[in-house]
C-alpha positions in Angstrom: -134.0 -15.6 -165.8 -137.0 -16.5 -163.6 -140.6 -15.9 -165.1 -143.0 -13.4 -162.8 -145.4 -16.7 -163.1 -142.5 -18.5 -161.0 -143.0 -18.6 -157.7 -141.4 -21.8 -156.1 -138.9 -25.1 -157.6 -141.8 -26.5 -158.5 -143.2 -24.2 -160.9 -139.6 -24.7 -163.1 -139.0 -26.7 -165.9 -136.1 -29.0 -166.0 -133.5 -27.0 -167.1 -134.6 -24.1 -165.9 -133.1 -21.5 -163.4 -134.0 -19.4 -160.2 -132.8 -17.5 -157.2 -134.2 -18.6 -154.0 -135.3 -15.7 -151.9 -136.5 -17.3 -148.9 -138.4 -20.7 -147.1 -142.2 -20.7 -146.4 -141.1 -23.4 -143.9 -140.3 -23.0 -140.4 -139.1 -27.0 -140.7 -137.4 -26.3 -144.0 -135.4 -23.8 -143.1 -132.8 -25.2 -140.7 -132.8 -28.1 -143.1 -131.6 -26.2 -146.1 -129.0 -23.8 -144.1 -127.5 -27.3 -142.7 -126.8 -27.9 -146.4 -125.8 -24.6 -146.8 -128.7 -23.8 -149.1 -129.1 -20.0 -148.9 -131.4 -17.3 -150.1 -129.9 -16.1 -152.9 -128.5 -19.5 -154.2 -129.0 -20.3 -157.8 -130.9 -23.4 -158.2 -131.4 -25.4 -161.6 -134.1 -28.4 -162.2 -131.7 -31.4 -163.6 -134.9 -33.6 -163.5 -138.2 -34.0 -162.3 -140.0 -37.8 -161.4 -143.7 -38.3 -162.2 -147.1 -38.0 -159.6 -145.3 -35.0 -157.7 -141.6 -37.6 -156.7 -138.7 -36.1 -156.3 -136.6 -33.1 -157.8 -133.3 -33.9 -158.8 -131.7 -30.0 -158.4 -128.3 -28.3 -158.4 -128.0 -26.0 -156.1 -124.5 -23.5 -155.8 -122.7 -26.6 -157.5 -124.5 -29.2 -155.2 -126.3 -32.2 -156.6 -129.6 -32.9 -154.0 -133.2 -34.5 -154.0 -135.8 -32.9 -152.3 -139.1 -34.0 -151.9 -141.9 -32.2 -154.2 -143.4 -30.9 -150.6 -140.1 -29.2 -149.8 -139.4 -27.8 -152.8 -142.7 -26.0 -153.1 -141.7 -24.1 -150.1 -138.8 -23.0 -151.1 -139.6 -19.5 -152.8 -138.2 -17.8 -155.7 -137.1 -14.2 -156.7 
């Protein structure tokens, strides 16, 4: 269940879950439905690196890094 103080990946702890609701990214977006990243997708933290790295997610099933500036635009329910 996603926390009203939730707003993007970002903001979740590893182990955490949300449901993206849309991309705050005109650049992202194509990027994530190549993927087949949707809004609505269920996306978990599996880990997190130090100084703002990488998140390690899985996303519908699908193991992916994304860099800590795309994952903040990527907006939660």
């Amino acid at each position: 269940m996603v926390n009203n103080d939730i707003k993007n990946i970002t903001d979740l702890k590893i182990g955490q879950e949300g449901v993206i609701k849309a991309f705050s990214s005109e650049y992202l977006t194509p990027k994530m439905l190549e993927m087949g990243i949707l809004p609505g997708s269920k996306v978990k933290v599996v880990n997190k690196t130090l100084f703002n790295g990488p998140l390690y997610l899985n996303i519908q099933g699908q193991n992916i890094a994304l860099r800590h500036s795309e994952a903040k635009k990527i907006i939660l329910r």
